[in-house]
C-alpha positions in Angstrom: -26.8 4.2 31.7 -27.0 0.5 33.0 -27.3 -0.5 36.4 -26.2 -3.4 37.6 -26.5 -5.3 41.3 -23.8 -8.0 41.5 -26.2 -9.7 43.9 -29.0 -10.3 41.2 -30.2 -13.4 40.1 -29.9 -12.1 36.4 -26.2 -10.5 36.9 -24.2 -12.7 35.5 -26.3 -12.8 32.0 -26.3 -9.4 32.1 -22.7 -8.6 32.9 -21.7 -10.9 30.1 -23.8 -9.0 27.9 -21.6 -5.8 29.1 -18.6 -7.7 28.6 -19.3 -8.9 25.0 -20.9 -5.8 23.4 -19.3 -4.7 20.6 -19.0 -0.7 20.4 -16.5 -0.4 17.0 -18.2 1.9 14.4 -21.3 -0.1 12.8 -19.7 0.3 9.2 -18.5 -2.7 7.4 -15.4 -1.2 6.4 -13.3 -3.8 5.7 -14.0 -3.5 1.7 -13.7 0.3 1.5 -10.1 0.0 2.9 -9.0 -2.7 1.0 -9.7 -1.0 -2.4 -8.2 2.8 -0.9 -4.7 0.5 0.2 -4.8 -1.2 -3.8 -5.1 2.4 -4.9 -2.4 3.8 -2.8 0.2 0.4 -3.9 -0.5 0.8 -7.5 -1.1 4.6 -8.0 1.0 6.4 -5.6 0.7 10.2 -5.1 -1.9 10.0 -7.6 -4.3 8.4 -5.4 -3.5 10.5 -2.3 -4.3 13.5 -4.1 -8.0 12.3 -5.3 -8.8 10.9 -1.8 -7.2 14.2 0.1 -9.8 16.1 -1.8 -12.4 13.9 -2.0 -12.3 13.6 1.8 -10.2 16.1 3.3 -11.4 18.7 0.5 -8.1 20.5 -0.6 -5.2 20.1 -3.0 -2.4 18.5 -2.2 -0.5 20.6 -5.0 -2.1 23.8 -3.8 -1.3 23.5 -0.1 1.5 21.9 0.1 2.3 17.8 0.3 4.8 18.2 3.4 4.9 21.0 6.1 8.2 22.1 6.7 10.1 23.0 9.7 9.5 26.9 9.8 5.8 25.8 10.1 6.7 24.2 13.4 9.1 26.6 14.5 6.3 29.2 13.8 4.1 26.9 16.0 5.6 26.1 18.8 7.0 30.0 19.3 3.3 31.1 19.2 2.7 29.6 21.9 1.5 30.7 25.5 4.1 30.3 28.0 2.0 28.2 30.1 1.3 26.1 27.4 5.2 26.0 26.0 6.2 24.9 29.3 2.9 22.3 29.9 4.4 20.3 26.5 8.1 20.8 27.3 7.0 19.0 31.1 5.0 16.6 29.3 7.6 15.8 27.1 10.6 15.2 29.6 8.4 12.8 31.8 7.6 10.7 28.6 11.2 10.7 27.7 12.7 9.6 30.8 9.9 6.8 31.5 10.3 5.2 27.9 13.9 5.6 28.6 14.0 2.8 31.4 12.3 0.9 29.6 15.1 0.3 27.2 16.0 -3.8 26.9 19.9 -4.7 27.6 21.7 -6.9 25.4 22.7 -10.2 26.4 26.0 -12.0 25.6 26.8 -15.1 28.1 28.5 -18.3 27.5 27.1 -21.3 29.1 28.4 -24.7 30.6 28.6 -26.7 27.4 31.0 -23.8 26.1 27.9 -22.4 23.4 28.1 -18.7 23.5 24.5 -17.0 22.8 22.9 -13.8 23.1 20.6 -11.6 22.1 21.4 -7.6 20.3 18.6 -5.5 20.5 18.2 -2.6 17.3 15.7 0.1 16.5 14.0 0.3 12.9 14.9 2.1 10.5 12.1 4.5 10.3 8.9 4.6 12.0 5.4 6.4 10.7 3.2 7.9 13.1 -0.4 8.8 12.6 -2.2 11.7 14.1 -5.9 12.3 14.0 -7.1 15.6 12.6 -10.8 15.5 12.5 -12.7 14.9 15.6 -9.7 14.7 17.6 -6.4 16.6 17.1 -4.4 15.9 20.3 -0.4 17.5 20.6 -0.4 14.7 23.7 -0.8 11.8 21.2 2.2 13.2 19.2 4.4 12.6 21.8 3.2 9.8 23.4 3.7 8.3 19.5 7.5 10.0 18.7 9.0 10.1 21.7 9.3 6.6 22.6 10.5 6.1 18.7 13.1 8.5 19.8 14.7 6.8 22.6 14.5 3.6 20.9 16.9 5.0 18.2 14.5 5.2 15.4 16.6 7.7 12.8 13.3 8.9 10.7 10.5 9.3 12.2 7.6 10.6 9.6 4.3 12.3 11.1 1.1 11.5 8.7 -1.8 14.2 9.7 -4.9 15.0 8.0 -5.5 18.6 7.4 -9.2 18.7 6.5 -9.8 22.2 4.5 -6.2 22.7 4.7 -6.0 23.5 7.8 -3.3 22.5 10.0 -3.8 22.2 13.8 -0.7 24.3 15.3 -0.6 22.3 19.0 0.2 19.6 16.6 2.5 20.7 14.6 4.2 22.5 17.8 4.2 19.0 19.7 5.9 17.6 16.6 9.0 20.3 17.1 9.2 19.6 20.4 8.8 15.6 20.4 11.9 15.9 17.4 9.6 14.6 14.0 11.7 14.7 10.9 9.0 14.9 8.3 5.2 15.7 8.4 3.0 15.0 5.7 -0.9 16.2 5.0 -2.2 13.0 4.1 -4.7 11.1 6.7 -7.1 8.0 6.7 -6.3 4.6 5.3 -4.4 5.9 2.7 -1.9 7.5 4.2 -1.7 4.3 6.5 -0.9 2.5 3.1 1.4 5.5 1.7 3.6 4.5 4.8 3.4 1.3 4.3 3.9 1.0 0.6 5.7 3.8 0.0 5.0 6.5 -2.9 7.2 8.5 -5.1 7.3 11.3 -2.1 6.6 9.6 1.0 9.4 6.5 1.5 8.3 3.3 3.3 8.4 2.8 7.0 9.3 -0.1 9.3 6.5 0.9 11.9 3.3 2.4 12.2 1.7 4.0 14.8 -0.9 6.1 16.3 -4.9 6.0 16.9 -7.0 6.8 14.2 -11.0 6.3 13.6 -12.5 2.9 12.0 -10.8 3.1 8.4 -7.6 4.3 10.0 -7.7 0.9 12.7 -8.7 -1.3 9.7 -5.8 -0.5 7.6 -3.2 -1.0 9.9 -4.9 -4.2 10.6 -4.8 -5.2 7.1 -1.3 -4.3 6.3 0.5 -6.2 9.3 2.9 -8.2 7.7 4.4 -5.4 5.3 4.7 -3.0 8.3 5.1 -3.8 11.6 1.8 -2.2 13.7 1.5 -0.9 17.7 -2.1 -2.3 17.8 -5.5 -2.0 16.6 -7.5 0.6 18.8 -10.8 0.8 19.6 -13.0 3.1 21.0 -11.8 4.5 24.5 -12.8 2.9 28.1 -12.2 3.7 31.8 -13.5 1.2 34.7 -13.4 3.1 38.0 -13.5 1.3 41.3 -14.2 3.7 43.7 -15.5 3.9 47.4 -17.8 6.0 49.3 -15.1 8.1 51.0 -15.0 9.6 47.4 -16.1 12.9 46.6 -19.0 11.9 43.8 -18.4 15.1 42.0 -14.7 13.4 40.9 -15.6 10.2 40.1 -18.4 11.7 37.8 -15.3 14.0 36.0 -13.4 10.7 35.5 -15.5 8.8 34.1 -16.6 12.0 31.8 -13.1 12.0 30.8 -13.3 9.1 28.5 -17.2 9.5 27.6 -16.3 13.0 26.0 -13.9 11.3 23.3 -16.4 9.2 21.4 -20.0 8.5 21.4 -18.8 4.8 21.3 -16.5 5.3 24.6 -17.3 3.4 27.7 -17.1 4.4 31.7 -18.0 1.8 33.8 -18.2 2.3 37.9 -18.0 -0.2 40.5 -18.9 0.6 44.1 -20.1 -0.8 47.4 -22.0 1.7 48.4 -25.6 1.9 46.8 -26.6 5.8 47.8 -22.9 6.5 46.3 -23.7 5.1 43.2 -27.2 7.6 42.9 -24.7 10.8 44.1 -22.2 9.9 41.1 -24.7 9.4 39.0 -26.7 12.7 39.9 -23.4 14.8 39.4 -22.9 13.3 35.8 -26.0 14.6 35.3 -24.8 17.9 36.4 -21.9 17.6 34.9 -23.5 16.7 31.6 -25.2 19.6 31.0 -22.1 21.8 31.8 -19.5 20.1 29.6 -18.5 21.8 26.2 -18.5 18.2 25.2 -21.6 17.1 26.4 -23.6 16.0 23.4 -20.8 13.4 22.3 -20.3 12.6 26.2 -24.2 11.9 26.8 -24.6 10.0 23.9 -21.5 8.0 25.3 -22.7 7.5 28.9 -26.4 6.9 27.7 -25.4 4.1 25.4 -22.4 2.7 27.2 -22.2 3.7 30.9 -22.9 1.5 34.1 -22.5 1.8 37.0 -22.2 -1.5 39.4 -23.1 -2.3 42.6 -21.1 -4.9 44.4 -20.8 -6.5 48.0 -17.5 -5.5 48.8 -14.7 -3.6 46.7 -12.3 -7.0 46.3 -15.3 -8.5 44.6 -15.2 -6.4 41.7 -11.7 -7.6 40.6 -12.4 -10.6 38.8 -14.9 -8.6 37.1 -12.8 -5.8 36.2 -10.6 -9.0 34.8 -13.2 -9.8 32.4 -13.8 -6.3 31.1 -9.6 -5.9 30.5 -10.0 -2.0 30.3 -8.0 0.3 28.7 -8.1 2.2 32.1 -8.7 1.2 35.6 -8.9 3.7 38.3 -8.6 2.3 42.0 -10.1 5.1 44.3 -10.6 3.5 47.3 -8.7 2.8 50.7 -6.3 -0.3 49.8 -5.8 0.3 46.1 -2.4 -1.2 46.2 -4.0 -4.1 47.7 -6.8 -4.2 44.9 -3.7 -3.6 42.4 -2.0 -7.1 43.6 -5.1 -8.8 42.7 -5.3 -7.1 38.3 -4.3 -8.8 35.6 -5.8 -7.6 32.8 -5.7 -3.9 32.5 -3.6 -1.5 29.7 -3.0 1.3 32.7 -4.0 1.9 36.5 -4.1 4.3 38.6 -3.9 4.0 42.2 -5.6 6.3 44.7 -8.1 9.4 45.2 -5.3 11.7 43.5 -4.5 10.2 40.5 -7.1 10.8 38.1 -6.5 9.2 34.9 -6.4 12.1 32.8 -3.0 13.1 34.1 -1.6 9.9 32.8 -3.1 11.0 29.0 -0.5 13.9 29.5 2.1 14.2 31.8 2.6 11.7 34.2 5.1 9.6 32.0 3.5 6.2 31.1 2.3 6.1 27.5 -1.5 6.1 27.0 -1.5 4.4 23.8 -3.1 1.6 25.5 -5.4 -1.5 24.4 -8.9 -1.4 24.2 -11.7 -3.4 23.5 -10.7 -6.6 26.2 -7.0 -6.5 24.3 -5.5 -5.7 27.8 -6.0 -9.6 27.7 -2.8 -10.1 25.8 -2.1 -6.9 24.3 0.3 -4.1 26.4 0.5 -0.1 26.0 2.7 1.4 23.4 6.1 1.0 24.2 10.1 1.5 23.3 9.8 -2.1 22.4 7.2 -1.5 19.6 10.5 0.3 17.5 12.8 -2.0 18.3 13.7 -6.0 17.3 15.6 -8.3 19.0 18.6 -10.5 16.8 19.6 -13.4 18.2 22.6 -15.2 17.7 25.0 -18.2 18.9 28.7 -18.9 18.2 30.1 -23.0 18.4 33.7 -23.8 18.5 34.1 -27.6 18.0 34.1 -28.6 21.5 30.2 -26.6 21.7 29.5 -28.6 18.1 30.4 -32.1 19.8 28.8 -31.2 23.4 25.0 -30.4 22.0 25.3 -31.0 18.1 24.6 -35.0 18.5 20.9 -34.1 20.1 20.5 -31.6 16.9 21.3 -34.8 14.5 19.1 -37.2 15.9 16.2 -34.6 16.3 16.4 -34.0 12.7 16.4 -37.1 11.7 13.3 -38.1 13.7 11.7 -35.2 11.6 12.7 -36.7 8.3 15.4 -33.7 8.0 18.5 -35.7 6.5 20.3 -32.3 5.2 19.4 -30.6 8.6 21.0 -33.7 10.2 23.9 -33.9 7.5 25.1 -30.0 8.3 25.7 -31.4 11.9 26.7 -34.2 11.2 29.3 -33.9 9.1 31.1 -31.0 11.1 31.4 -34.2 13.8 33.0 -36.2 11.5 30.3 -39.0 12.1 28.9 -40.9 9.4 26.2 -39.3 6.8 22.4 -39.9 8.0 
């Protein structure tokens, strides 16, 4: 764990060194996935079966290509109650967030007489992956449909690895409930490319989706342009800005939360208080050696972790800037205050009581968010991500002769003469 004093003479060298590390998976696997996505476009089927047993070891033909609904049905009935009722929750929050956040249509007519607008459509279909080896989370299945689902999206097509053959049933009982039409078994970068290519079973989508590991990321990275892609995710992050009023013992869960994904996550504390700082970090410790997850979590805090000591709260903003984090926490007195001053954060969370791990389940907001400093430019997942926006623009001839002279001599200027002839000759003005 690094510890930082914003006051030091050295800070700034070594808070750009925080800033810049690179914490993606070591492996150059840029080479690997482009020869699984040429196998996938020119063999089809034929090449998801050889990878699904070389690396999810089982056969396709033995265990099945798609699941079917019973499989989900069966799923979701076997359910506990409590659990049942924890997804359904979940699920109605997500819904009716990602609902507002449907874009109107436009349709005006302006003072020159042009009328223009702008129609807003779903795609067609949208493919959504969904980890199955280290992580196998129902949460990310909705956070991925559901927002497909109010867009309008009429085939949405679930991609899950099943390594062994075994199928993870909080998945497959999150896919009922979130309203999937077709799961298949296939995972990694080829069955990003199956989606994007299409095979003889799977069709081609509009849209992919979903986290994935380092071959996963690189492929949908690689084949934006013939699919549309939500982003390319890195490893997860939380920033916590947090005050001595605190209780250390939850600031130390919170930033666990993230640290327990990945050895590669990051949890980053800023404070004002220096003896605050030593009880947070004494109650990771604690909390270290108690955590089911604790081996990948250390390994995460150890490499990544910092905690940062500034002279005042507001002065961490412009730092937390820099960093862009997926998450930011403010638990403090005058978080909405500290909010006014963020730009560059995928999600945050304002006060004591709002931990971020509520918002990876049932709070509403989606938390498919950017990592890696993307928060720079980059937003969270989104009903936009399914949809496209058409514009369009209707002239009678008093709109031609108000605005279309402008048109001609622009195109001329840029050595255009058909561009300028189309106008032109609609004016009834001389050729070019």
């Amino acid at each position: 764990m690094i510890l930082l004093d914003a006051t030091a003479p050295d800070f700034e060298t070594a808070f750009t060194a925080l800033v810049n590390a690179r914490r993606e998976a070591d492996e150059d696997v840029a080479r690997d996935v482009a020869a699984i996505l040429r196998r996938v476009r020119d063999e089809g089927d034929a090449a998801l079966a050889d990878l699904t047993r070389r690396f999810d070891r089982h056969d396709l033909d033995a265990s099945g290509w798609r699941i079917d609904a019973d499989a989900c049905d069966a799923a979701l009935a076997g359910l506990t109650p409590e659990l049942r009722a924890a997804l359904e929750l979940a699920a109605e929050r997500i819904a009716a967030y990602h609902a507002e956040q449907r874009p109107a249509d436009r349709d005006t007519t302006d003072a020159a007489g042009v009328r223009l607008g702008a129609r807003w459509t779903a795609v067609d279909a949208a493919g959504v992956y969904v980890p199955g080896g280290r992580a196998a989370y129902p949460s990310s299945v909705l956070m991925n449909v559901i927002p497909a689902k109010v867009a309008g999206v009429g085939r949405v097509v679930m991609v899950t690895p099943t390594p062994d053959g075994v199928v993870n049933p909080l998945v497959l009982a999150a896919a009922k409930i979130a309203g999937v039409d077709e799961i298949w078994r296939v995972g990694g970068a080829q069955a990003v490319a199956a989606l994007a290519y299409g095979t003889s079973r799977i069709a081609p989508v509009d849209v992919v989706t979903g986290p994935g590991n380092a071959w996963v990321a690189e492929a949908k990275r690689q084949l934006y342009g013939v699919v549309g892609i939500d982003m390319v995710a890195g490893p997860s992050e939380i920033v916590v800005v947090a005050d001595a009023a605190n209780d250390p013992e939850w600031i130390a869960a919170d930033l666990l939360s993230q640290a327990e994904h990945d050895p590669t996550s990051q949890s980053i504390l800023f404070t004002d208080d220096a003896s605050f700082a030593q009880s947070v970090a004494d109650a990771v410790a604690r909390q270290l050696a108690e955590l089911a997850t604790g081996a990948t979590a250390r390994a995460s805090w150890d490499a990544n972790g910092a905690i940062i000591l500034v002279p005042k709260l507001g002065d961490a903003m412009p730092l937390v800037d820099r960093l862009a984090p997926e998450h930011l926490e403010l638990a403090c007195d005058g978080a909405a205050t500290l909010f006014d001053a963020v730009r560059h954060a995928g999600s945050v969370f304002l006060g004591r009581h709002t931990p971020e791990a509520v918002g990876d389940y049932v709070a509403g907001p989606n938390h498919v968010l950017p990592t890696g400093r993307r928060a720079r430019f980059a937003s969270g997942l989104s009903v936009l991500d399914y949809m496209k926006r058409t514009s369009f623009l209707s002239l009678d001839a008093a709109g031609l002769a108000a605005i279309g002279p402008a048109a001609v001599a622009l195109a001329q200027a840029e050595g255009l003469p058909a561009h300028a002839k189309s106008v032109a000759i609609r004016l009834n003005r001389p050729n070019p």
